[in-house]
C-alpha positions in Angstrom: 69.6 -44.4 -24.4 66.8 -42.5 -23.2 64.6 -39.7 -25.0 68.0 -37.3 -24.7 68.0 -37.4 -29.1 65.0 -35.3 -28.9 66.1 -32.4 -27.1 69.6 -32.3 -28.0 69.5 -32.0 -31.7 68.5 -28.5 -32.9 65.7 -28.7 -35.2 66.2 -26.6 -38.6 63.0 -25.9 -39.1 62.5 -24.3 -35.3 66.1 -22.7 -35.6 67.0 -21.7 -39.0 64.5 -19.3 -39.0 63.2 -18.6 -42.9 61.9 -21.5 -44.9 64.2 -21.2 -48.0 67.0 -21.4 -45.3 65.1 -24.3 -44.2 64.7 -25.9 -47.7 68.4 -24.9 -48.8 69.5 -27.4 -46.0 67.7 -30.2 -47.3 67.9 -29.1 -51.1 72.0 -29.8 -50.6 71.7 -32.7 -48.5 69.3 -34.9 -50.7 71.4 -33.5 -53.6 74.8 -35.0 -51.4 72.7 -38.2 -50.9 70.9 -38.8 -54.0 74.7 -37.9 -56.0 76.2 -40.7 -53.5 74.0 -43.7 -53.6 71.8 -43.0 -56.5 68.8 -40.8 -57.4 66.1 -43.7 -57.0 64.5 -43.7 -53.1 63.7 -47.2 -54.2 66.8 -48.4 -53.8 68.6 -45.7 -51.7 67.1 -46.3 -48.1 68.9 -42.9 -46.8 67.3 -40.7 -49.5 64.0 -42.6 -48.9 64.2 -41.6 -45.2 65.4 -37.9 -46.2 62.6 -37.2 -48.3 60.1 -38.6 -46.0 61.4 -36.6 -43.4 61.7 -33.4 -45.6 57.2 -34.2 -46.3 56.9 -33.8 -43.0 59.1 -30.7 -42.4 56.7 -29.4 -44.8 59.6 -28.9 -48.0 57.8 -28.8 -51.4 58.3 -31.7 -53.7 59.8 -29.0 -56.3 62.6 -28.4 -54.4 62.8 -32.5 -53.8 62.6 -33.3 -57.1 65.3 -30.7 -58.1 67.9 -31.6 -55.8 67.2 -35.3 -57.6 67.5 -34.3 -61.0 70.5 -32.4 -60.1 72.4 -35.2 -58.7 71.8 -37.4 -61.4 72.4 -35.4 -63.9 75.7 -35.1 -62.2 76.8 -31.8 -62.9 76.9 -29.1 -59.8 78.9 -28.4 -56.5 81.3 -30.7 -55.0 79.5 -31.3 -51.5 81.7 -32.7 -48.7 80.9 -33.3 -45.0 83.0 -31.5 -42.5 82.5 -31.8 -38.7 83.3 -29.3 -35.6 83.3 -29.8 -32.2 84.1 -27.7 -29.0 82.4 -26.1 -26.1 79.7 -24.2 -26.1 78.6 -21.5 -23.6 78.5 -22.6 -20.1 81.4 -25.6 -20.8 78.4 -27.7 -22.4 79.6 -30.0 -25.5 78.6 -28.9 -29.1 79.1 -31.2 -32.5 78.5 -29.2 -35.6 77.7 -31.2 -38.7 77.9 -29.0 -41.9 77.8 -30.3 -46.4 80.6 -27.8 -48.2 82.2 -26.8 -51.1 84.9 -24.6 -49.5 86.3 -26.4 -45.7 88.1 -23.2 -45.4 85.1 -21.0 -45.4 83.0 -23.1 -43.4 85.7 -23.3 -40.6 86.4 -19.7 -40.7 82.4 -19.3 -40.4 81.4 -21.9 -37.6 85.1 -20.7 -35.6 83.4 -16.9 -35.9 80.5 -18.3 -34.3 82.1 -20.0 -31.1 84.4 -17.0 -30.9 81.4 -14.2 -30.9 79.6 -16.0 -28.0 83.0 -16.8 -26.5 82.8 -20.3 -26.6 86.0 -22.8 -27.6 86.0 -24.9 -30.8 88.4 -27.5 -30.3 90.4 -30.0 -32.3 88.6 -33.5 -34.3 87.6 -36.0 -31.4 87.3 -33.0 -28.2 84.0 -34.3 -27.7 82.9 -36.8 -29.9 83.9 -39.3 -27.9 80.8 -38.3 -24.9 78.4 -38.9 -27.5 77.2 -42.1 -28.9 76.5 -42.0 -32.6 73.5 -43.9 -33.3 70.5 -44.5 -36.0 67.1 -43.9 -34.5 64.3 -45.3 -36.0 60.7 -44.5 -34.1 57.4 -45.9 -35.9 54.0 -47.2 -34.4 54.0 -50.6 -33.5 53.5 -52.9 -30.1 55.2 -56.0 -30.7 58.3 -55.2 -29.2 59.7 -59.3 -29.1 59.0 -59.8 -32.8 60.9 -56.5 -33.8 64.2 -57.1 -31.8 64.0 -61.0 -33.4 64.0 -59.5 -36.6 66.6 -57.4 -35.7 68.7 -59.8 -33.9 68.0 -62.5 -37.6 69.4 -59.6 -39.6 72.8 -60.1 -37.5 71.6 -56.3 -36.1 73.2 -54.6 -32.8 70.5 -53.1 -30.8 71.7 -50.8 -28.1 68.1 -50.1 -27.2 64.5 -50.2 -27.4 61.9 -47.9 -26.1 58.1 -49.2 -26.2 55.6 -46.1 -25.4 51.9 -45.6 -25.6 52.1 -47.9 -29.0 54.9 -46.5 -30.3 59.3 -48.3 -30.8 62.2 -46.7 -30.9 64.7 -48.6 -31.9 68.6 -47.4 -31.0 71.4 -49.2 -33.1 75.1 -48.3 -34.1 75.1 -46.0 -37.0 76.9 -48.3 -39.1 73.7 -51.1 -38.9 71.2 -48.0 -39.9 71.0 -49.6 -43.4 70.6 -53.1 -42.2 68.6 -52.4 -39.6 65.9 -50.2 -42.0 65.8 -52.9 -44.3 65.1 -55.7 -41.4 62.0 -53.2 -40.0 60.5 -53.1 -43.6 60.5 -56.8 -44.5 59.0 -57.5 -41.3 56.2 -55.0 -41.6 56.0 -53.8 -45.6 56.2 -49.8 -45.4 56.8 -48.2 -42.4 56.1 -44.6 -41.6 58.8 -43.3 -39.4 58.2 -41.3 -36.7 61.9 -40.5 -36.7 64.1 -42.0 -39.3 67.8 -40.3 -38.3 71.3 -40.9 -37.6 72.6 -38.8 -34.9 74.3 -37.6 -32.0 72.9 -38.7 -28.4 74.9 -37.5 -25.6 76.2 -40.2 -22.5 75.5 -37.4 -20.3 74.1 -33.6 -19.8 75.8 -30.3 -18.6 73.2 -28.2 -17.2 73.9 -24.6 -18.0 71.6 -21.6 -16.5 71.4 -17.9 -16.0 73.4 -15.8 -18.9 74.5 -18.6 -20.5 70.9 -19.8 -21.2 70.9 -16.9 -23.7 74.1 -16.9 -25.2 73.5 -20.4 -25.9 70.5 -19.6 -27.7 72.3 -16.7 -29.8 75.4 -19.4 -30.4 72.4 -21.5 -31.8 71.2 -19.0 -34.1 74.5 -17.7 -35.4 75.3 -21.3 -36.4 72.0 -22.1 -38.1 72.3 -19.2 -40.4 75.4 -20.2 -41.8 74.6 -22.4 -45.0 76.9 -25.0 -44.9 75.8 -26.0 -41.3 73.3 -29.0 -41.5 73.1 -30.4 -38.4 74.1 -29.1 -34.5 73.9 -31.6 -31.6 74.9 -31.0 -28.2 74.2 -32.2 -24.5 73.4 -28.8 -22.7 70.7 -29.1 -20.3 68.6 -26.1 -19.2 
């Protein structure tokens, strides 16, 4: 699987430029979450793994705590996932994850974007299919056997595991992220994750160079300054 996950997802807080764009993003998706499978990180291992990640992106427990209240209080917007994909500059392969309240909007925004770099969006399944969509889950520890048995006794797929300077990372089908979270905590009480995602990681790369460098950078911005975009991925190479 390789350590591709870490370049090729755009980070919010490097890319979206303010904080309160920065909060907004995760305001509306531990809203979507906590709304989903309950307001409680106790018992809702997704929100638990949002919020921890949120901490460490430095988003204050206000805003947190608000997006909770508001889900279970269950009033506010009507959140739904919509996902793009096409080509970006230089033919490289772009997925765009976004949370919205109005499909038509968003399109019409994320198409503007690929259209003012002169990039393609493309149809549901262009290039989804060169990408393997996976739960990561990267915390300190060295006993890489008694890990993957615990994985393996909690009827787990594991596509991978990297062992570094003290440190897993475990790769498994995104469908196994809940079974798989829940396998790493019993074996080893609580866990701080290193990286706690489910994402995007490209089979392959397409290097891009020159003026498309830039562009790709500007495509980049224009998409993380739309609100409804949550999450790009992509497998350019430069």
């Amino acid at each position: 699987m390789g350590r591709a996950y870490q370049n090729r997802k755009v980070s919010m807080a490097k890319t979206a430029g303010a904080k309160t764009k920065l909060y907004s993003k995760y305001g509306r998706e531990i809203y979507v979450c906590a709304k989903s499978g309950g307001g409680d990180p106790a018992g809702n291992l997704a929100l638990r793994g949002l919020i921890e990640r949120a901490k460490k992106d430095q988003v204050p427990a206000h805003v947190i705590e608000k997006a909770i209240d508001k889900a279970r209080g269950g009033a506010g917007e009507d959140f739904a996932p919509a996902r793009y994909e096409g080509f970006g500059p230089g033919g490289c392969m772009v997925i765009v994850d976004c949370l919205t309240d109005n499909p038509n909007r968003t399109f019409g925004d994320v198409r503007q974007c690929f259209t003012k770099t002169k990039c393609k969006i493309g149809t549901p399944g262009t290039v989804s299919h060169m990408f393997d969509h996976v739960a990561i889950l990267a915390f300190k520890h060295d006993d890489e056997d008694a890990v993957l048995d615990a994985l393996l006794s909690a009827d787990v797929d594991v596509a991978d595991i990297e062992n570094e300077d003290g440190k897993l990372t475990v790769f498994t089908p995104q469908g196994d992220y809940f079974k798989a979270k829940q396998a790493l905590i019993d074996l080893l009480g609580e866990i701080d994750f290193e990286v706690d995602e489910i994402q995007f990681v490209p089979k392959g790369g397409t290097p891009i160079g020159g003026e498309d460098v830039a562009t790709f950078e500007k495509f980049l911005d224009l998409l993380n300054d739309l609100d409804d975009v949550q999450n790009v991925y992509h497998d350019a190479e430069y």
